[in-house]
C-alpha positions as CSV (number, residue, x, y, z in Angstrom):
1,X,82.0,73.7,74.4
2,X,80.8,75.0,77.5
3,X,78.0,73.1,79.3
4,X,74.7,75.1,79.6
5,X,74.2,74.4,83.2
6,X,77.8,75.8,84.1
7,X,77.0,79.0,81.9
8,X,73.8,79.6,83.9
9,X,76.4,79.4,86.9
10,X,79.0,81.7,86.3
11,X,76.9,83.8,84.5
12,X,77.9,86.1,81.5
13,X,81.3,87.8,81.0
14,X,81.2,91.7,81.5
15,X,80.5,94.0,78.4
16,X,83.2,95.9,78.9
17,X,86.1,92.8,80.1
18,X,88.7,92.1,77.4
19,X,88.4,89.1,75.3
20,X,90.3,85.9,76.5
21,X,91.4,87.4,80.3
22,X,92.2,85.0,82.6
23,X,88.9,84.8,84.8
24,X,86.7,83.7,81.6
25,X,88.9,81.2,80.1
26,X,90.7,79.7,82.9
27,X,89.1,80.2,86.3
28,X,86.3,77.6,87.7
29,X,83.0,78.0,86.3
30,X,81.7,78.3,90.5
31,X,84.0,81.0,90.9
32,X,83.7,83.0,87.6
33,X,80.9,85.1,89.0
34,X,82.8,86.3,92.2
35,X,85.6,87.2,90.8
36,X,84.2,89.0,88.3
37,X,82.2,90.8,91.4
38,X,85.3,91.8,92.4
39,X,86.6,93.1,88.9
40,X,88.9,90.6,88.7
41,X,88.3,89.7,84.7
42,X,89.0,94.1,84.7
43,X,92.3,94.4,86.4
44,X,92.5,98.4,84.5
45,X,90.5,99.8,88.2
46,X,93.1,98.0,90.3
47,X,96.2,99.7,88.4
48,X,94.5,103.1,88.2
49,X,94.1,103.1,92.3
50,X,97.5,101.7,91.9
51,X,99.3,104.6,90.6
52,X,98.9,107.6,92.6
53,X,100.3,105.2,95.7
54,X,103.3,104.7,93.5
55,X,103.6,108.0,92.3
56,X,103.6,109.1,95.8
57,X,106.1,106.1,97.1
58,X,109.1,107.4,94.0
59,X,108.0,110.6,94.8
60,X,108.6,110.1,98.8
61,X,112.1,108.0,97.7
62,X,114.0,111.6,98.9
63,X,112.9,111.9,102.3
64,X,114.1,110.1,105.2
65,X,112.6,107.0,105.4
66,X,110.9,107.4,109.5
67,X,108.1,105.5,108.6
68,X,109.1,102.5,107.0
69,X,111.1,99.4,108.3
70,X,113.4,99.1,104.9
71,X,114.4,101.3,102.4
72,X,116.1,100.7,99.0
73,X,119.8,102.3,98.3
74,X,119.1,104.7,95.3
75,X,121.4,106.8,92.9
76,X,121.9,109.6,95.2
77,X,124.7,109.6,97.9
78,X,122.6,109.4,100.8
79,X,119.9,106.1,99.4
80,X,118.1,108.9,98.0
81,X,116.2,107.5,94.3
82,X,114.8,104.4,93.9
83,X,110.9,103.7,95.3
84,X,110.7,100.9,97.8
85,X,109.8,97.8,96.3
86,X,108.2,95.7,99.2
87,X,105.9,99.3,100.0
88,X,105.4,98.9,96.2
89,X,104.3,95.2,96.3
90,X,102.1,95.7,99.3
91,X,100.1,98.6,97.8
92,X,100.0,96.9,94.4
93,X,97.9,94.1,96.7
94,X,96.0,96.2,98.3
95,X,94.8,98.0,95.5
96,X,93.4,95.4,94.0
97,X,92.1,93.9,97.3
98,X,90.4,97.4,98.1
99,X,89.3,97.9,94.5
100,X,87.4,94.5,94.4
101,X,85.8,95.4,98.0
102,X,84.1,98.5,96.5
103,X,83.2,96.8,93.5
104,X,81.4,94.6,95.8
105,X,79.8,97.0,97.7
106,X,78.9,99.2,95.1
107,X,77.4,96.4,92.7
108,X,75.4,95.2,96.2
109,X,74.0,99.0,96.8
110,X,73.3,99.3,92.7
111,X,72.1,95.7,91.9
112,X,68.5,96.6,91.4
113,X,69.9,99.5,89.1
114,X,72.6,97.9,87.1
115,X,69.8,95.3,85.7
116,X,68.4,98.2,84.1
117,X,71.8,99.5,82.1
118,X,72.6,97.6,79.1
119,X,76.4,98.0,80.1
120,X,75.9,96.0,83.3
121,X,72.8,94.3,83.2
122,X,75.5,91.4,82.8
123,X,77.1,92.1,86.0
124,X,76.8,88.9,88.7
125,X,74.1,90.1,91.3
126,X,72.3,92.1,88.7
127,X,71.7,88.6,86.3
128,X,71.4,86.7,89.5
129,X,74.4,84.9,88.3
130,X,76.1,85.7,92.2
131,X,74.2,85.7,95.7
132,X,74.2,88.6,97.6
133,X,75.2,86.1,100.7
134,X,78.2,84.9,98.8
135,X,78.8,89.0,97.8
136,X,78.6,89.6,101.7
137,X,81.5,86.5,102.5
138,X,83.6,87.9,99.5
139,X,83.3,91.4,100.3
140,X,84.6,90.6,104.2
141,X,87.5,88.6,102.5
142,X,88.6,91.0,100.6
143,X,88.3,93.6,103.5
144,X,90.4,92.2,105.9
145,X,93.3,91.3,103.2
146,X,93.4,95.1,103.1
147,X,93.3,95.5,107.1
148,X,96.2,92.8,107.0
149,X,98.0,95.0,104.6
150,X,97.4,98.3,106.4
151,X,98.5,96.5,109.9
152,X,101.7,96.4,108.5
153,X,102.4,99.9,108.4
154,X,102.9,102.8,110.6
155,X,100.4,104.2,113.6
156,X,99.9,107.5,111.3
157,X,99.5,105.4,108.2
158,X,97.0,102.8,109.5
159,X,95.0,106.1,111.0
160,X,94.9,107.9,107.3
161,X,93.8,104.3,106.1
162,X,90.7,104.1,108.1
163,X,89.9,107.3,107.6
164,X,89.4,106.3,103.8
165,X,86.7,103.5,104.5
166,X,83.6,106.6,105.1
167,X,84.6,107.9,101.6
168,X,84.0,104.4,99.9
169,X,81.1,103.2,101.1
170,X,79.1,106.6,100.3
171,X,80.3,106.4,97.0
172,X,77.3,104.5,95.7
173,X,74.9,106.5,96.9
174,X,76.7,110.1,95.6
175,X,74.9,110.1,92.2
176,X,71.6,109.5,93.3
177,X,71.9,113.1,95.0
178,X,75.2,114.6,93.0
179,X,76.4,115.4,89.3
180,X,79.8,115.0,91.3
181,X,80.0,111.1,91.9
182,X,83.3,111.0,90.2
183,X,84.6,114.0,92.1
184,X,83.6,111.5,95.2
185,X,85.5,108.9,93.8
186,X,88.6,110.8,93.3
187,X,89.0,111.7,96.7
188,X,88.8,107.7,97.4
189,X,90.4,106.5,95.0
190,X,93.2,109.6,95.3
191,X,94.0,108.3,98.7
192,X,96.8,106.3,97.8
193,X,98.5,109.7,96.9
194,X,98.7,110.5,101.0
195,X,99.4,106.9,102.0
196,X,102.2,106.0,100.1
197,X,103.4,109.1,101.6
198,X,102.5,108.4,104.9
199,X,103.6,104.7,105.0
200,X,107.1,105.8,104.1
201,X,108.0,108.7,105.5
202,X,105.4,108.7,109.3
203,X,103.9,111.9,107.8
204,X,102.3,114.2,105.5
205,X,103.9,117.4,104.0
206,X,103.3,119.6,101.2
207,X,104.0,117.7,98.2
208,X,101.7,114.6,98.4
209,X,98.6,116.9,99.3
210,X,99.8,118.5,95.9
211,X,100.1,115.2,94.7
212,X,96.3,114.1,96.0
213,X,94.4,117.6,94.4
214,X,96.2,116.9,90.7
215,X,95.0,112.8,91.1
216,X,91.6,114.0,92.0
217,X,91.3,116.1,89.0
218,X,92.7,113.1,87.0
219,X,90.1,110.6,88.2
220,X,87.4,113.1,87.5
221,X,88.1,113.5,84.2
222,X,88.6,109.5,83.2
223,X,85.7,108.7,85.2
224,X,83.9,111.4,83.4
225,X,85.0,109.6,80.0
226,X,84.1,106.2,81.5
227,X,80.7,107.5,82.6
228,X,80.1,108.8,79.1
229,X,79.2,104.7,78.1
230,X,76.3,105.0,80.4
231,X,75.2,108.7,80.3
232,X,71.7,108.2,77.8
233,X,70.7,105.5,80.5
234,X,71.6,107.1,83.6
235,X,69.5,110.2,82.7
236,X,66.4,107.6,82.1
237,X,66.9,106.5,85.3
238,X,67.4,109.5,86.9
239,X,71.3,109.3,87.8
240,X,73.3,111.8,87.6
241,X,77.2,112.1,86.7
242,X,79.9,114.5,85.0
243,X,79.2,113.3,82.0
244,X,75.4,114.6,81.9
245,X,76.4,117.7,83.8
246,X,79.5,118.9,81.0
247,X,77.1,117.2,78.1
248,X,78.2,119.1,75.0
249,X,81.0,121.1,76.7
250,X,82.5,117.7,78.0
251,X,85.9,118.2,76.2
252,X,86.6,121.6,77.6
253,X,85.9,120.5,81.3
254,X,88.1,117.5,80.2
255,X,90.7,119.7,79.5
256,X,90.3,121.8,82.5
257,X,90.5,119.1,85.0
258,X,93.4,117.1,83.1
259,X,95.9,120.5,83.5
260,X,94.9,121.1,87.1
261,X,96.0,117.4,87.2
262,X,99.3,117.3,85.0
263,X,100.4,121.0,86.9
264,X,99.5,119.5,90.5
265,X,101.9,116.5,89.6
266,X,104.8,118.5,87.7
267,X,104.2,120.8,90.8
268,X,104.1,117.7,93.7
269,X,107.6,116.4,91.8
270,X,108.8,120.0,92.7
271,X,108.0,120.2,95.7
272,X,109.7,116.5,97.1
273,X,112.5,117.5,94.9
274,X,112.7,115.4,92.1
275,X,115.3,116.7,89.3
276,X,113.5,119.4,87.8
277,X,115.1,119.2,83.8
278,X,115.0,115.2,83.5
279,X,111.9,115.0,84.9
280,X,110.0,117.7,82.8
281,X,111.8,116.0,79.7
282,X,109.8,112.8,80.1
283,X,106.6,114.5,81.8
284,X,106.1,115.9,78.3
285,X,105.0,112.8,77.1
286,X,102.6,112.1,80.1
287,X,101.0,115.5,79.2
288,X,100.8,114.5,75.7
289,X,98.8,111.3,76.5
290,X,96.6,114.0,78.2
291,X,96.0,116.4,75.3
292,X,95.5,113.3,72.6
293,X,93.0,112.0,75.0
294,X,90.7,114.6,74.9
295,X,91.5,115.8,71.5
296,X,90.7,112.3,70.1
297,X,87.7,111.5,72.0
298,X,84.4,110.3,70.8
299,X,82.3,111.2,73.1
300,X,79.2,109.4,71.6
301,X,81.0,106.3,71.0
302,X,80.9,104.1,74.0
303,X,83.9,101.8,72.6
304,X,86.1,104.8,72.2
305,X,85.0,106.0,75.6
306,X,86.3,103.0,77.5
307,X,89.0,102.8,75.1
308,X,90.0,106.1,76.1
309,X,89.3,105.2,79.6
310,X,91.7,102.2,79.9
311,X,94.3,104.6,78.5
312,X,94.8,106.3,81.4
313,X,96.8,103.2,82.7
314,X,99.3,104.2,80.2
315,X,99.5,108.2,81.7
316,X,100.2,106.0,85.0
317,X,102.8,104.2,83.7
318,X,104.7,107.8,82.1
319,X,104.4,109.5,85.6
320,X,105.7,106.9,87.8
321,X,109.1,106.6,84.8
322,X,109.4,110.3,85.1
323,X,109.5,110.5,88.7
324,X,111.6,107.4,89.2
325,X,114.4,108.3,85.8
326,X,114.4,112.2,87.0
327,X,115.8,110.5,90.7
328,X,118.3,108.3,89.1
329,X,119.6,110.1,86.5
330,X,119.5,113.3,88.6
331,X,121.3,111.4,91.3
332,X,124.1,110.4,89.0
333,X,124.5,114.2,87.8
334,X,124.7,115.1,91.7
335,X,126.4,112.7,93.2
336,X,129.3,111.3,90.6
């Protein structure tokens, strides 16, 4: 049984972490409360930012790799295929790196509000559980992990990384004056879309601005279900968000912004020539997920709503096979 001075400590476990994850059964009771800071009991943020990066880096695995030191030899004749693993890797870092910072910074902008929201009331600077001194120290970690990582790409890449940093820290502050917060956060947390591109290829073209519209669209509409969990409470405290905007007509705007997503991706795949036929046979299920999403959602039912919201990982996860099958088995048909 846990001792009641190390539960006043590291404080509470989120509302919304899964049972049993790693940081409230097996991390130190001292550290418990920064890590969760940074999300990292909630891991689903990390791999959402994650995916449009790797969507973009299989997508990208058919150019000429200018930008990049090392490139992996794929079906096709010329290398052409497979993503790059170490770009993987490094992004799969970095996203969680940059996702903890703004976790950090947002729950240091909102601490004052999230004590009032039942949801996060629980959250480390909000119980007092975590200093805002030690969110500060944690907060700088965490940012120059990401500079290390960014370092290590090209001069056009690192550029299109800074340019990011403006977008994140405003994000806090968008829905104190916006219903669109989550439209701010999907052109950050989009961005991976353009630098995965960048990072391989030492420029931008067509297909992963494509590729960035359709993930902004996406990350409207599952931040709009996440934001569903807190939508009585923000209107009390006079936030504002998709949610309260779409209100009743929620799952028509759902639907609206999820097609402009799963036709901006099917179109991006096009256009960086991705086997049309093998991809659009496995894309099906990706746009599947989609539909059942919004066809199956309770919109009053916080559970279901973050239910519904972690599912998204799962659309991640049927892009990033469609791309990445479509440019091996496509290769083979080409090239045997």
């Amino acid at each position: 049984m846990e001792h009641p001075k190390e539960t006043v400590a590291a404080g509470r476990p989120a509302a919304d972490a899964a049972p049993g994850n790693w940081v409230d059964g097996a991390a130190p009771h001292r550290l418990r409360p920064y890590l969760r800071l940074a999300r990292f009991d909630r891991p689903i943020g990390a791999w959402l930012l994650s995916w449009p990066c790797w969507w973009s880096i299989a997508m990208a695995a058919r150019e000429a790799p200018t930008g990049w030191r090392w490139a992996v030899t794929g079906a096709g004749a010329n290398g052409e295929g497979l993503p790059d693993p170490i770009l993987m890797v490094l992004f799969l870092i970095g996203a969680f790196a940059m996702r903890g910072a703004g976790c950090v910074w947002n729950d240091i902008i909102d601490r004052d509000i999230d004590a009032k929201v039942a949801r996060t009331a629980s959250r480390p600077l909000a119980s007092g559980a975590a200093s805002v001194r030690g969110a500060v120290v944690l907060l700088t970690i965490l940012l120059l992990v990401s500079l290390a990582l960014l370092l290590s790409f090209n001069r056009f890449a690192i550029g299109l990384g800074f340019a990011s940093v403006v977008i994140v820290a405003i994000y806090p502050l968008a829905k104190r004056v916006t219903f669109w917060p989550q439209a701010v956060l999907g052109i950050a947390f989009s961005w991976g879309a353009l630098l995965g591109w960048a990072a391989f290829t030492g420029e931008l073209s067509l297909a992963p601005l494509v590729l960035y519209a359709g993930s902004v669209a996406w990350v409207i509409g599952y931040d709009t279900i996440y934001a569903l969990q807190d939508k009585d409470d923000d209107q009390l405290l006079g936030l504002k968000s998709t949610a309260i905007k779409f209100s009743a007509n929620v799952k028509a705007w759902l639907a609206g912004f999820y097609t402009i997503a799963f036709v901006c991706i099917c179109f991006a795949a096009w256009l960086s020539r991705v086997p049309t036929l093998p991809f659009a046979a496995l894309a099906v299920a990706a746009g599947m997920h989609l539909a059942w999403q919004v066809a199956d959602l309770k919109p009053d039912e916080a559970d279901d709503c973050l239910a519904k919201f972690r599912s998204n990982h799962t659309f991640g996860i049927l892009v990033f096979l469609a791309v990445v099958v479509a440019n091996v088995y496509g290769g083979f048909l080409l090239y045997r």
